[in-house]
C-alpha positions as a printed Julia matrix, in Angstrom:
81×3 Matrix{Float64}:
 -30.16    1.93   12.4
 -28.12    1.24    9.07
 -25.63    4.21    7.63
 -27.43    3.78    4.31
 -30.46    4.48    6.11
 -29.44    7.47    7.57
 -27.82    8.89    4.78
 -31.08    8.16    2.86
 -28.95    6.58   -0.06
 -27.43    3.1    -0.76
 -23.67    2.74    1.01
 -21.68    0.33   -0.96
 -18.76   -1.46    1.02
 -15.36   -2.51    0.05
 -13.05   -4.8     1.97
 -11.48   -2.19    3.93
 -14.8    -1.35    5.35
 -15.56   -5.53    5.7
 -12.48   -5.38    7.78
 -13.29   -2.37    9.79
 -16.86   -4.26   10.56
 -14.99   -7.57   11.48
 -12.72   -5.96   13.97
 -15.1    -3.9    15.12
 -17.05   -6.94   15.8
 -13.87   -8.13   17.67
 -13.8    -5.35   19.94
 -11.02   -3.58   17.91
 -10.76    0.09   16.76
 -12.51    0.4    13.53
  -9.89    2.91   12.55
  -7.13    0.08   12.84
  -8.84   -1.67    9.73
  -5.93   -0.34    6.99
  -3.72   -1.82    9.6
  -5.41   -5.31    9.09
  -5.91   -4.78    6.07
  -1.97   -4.33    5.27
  -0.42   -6.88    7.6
  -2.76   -9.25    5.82
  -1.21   -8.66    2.49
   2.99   -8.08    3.32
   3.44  -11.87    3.21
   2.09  -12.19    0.35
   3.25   -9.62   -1.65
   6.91  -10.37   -0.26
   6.34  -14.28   -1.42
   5.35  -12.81   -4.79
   8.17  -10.6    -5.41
  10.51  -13.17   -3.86
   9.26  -15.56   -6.35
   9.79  -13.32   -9.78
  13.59  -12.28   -8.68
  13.97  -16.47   -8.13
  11.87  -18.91  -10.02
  10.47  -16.38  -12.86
  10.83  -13.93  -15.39
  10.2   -10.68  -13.7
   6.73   -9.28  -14.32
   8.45   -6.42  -13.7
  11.76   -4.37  -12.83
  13.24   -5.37   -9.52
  16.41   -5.19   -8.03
  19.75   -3.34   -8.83
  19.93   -1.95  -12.47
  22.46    0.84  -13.8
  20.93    4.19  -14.56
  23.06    7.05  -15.68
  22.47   10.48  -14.51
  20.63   13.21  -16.96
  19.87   15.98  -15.13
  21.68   19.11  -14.97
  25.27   19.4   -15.2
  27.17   19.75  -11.25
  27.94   23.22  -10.56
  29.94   24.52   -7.47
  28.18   26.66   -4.98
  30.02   29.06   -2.75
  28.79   30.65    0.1
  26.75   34.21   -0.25
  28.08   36.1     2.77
């Protein structure tokens, strides 16, 4: 019996819960599907970022960059005995 059927309403799917049916399939915990679904997109998003701070102008801010301090002034704090 289908989920959709059950529920009495249409279940749409996204790719997490593609993975979670593929692995599932595999013999895998379905709960493991974010998993799969993260270690399948590190390398690329480490390629990506490697390539803006190397070959291209940043699509955005990455890396070291000076920031100053605007917050509250220090104080000194003793101890309350």
């Amino acid at each position: 019996m289908e989920l959709g059927n059950s529920l009495g309403r249409k279940l749409p799917i996204n790719v997490d819960g593609a993975i979670a049916a593929v692995i599932s399939d595999m013999g895998f915990d379905w709960r493991l599907g974010k998993g799969f679904f993260l270690i399948s997109r590190v390398p690329g998003l480490v390629a990506h970022a490697y390539e803006e701070l190397t070959r291209e102008r940043p699509m955005r801010k990455l890396g070291v960059w000076n920031y100053e301090y605007d917050g509250p002034p220090e104080r000194r704090i003793t101890d309350q005995e």
